[in-house]
N, C-alpha and C positions, 0 to 999 in steps of 0.2 A: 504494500500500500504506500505512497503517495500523497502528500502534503498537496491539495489543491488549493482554489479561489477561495472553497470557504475554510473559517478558520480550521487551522491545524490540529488545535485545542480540541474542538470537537471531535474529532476524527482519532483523538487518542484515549479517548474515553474509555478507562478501564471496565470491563464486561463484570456484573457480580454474577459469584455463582450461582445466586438464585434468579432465573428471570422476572418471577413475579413479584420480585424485589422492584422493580421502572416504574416509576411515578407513570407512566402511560399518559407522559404529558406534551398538549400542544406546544410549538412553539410563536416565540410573539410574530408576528405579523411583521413588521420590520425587519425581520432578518429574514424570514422566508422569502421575502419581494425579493432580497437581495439575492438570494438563490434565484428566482423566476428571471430576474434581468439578465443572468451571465446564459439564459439560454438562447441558442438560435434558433428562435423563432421571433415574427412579426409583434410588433403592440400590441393588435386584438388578441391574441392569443397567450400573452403575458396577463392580460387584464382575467381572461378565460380562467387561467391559473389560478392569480390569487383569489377572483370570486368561488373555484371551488373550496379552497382552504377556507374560506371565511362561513361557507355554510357549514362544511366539516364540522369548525369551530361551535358554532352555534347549535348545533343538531346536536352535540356528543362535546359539551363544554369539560366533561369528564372523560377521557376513553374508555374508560374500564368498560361502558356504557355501551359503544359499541361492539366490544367484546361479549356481548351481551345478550348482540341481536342475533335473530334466529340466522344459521349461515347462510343461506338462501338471498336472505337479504344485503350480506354484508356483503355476497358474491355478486349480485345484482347483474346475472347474465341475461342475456336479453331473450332466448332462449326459456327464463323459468314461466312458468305458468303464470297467469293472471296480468292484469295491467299492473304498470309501474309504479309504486308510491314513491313518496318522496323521500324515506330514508334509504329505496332503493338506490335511487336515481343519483342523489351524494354520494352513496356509496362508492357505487362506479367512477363518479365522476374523482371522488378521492385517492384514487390505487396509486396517483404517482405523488402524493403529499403524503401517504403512509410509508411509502417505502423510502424517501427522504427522511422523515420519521424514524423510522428504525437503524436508515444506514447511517444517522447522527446520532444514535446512544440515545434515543428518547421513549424508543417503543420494543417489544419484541414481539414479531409477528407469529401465527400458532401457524402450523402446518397443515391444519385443516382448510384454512384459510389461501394457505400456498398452493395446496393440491389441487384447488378447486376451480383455481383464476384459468389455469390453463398457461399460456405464454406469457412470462411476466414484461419481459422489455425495460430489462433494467439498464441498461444505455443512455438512457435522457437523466437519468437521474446521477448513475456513479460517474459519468462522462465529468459532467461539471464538477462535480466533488472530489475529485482528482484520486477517485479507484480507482485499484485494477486489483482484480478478485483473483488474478491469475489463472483465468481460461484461456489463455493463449501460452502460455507457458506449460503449464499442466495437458494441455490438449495435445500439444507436440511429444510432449515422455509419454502420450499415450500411441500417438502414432510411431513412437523407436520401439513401443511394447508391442507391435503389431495389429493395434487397431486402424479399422480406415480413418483416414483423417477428418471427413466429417462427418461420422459418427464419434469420434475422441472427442471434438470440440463440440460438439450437442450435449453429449454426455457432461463434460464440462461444465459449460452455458447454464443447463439445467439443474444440476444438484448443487455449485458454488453460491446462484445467487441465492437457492434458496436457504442452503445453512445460514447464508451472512446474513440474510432478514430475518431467521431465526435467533442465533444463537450470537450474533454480533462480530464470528470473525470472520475478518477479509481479509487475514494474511493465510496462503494456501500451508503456509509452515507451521500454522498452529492448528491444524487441521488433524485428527485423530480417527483409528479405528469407532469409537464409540461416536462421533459426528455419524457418520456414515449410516452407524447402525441404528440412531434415534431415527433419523429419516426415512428407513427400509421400512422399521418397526411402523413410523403413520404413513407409508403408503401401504401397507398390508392394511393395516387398524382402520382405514379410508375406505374402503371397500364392505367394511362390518359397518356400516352408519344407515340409519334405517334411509337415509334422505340420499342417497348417491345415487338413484336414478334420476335426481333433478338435476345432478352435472352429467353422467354418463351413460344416461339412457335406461343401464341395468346394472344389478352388480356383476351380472355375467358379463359384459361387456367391459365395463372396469378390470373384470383381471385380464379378460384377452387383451384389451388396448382400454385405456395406456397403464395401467400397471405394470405389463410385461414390461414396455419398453422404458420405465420408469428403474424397475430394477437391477432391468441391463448398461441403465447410467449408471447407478450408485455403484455392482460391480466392476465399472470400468475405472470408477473413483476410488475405489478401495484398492485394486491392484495396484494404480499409480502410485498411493499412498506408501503399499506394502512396498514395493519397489525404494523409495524416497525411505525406506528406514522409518515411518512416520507410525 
């Protein structure tokens, strides 16, 4: 990891061992603009920004609160059943002020939550904040161990961003057997949820895809690891 635009400070934020230790607190308004402007994108869509943090705000002045709502809601695919309310509709519109959120030492995201978004697109967010989760590094010792190259760096892609929105680390060196295996453990655990035909049709269809393919990341992640001494 990498000292970016925003402050440094944040970004060294010691992890507690307990996650539900996080204040699961917003932060002020002032400083997130300041993250919104270093993006490349137009005005309109800076304004876009901070107006969804600011309903965020207002809807869930606590987060725990959000943590709270039924997951359906907090995933707010366009796909679930019924018309959109309004704490759907934040919700969605939230996913890139959460995951700034988390990758600043403010929140720790659940994995049920992970599992369920589908492709996260963490790119706009770690881009500016001057990450690098080490998926292009890691993906390559996966292609010397004989994986194809883009399936290494999918596997990558996929299982890096979501420990780091999970469990807070973005350096791949602090990365352990037991990472690996928290996240096997809730994508198996994801599948037992009485609600997982509202993201994946069926549970039978969750193991065949994408569970399968989800597992086939994490073992390409763990071999890396095993290999790296980790």
């Amino acid at each position: 990891m990498r000292a970016g635009p925003v402050s440094a400070a944040a970004l060294r934020v010691v992890v507690p061992a307990d996650q539900h230790s996080f204040p699961n607190a917003h932060y002020g308004e002032p400083e997130y603009a300041t993250f919104i402007e270093m993006l490349p994108i137009c005005p309109a869509f800076h304004r876009q920004r901070r107006n969804h943090q600011r309903r965020c705000v207002r809807l869930w002045p606590d987060l725990a609160e959000w943590f709270s709502v039924p997951l359906v809601e907090r995933v707010a695919r366009h796909s679930s059943k019924g018309p959109p309310t309004l704490r759907r509709r934040v919700s969605y519109e939230s996913r890139s002020y959460l995951y700034y959120l988390a990758l600043t030492d403010r929140v720790r995201l659940d994995y049920d939550w992970l599992l369920a978004l589908g492709d996260l697109r963490l790119a706009g967010v770690t881009g500016p904040l001057g990450i690098d989760l080490g998926i292009d590094v890691l993906a390559d010792e996966g292609r010397q161990l004989g994986f194809h190259p883009a399936s290494a760096r999918l596997a990558m892609q996929w299982t890096l961003g979501r420990i780091a929105l999970h469990t807070g680390i973005r350096d791949p060196a602090q990365l352990r057997t037991e990472h690996v295996e928290e996240l096997l453990a809730a994508v198996r655990r994801f599948g037992e949820r009485a609600d997982v035909a509202e993201f994946y049709g069926s549970a039978a269809r969750y193991r065949v895809s994408p569970s399968k393919a989800w597992i086939t990341h994490l073992h390409q992640l763990g071999l890396v690891l095993y290999h790296r001494g980790q």
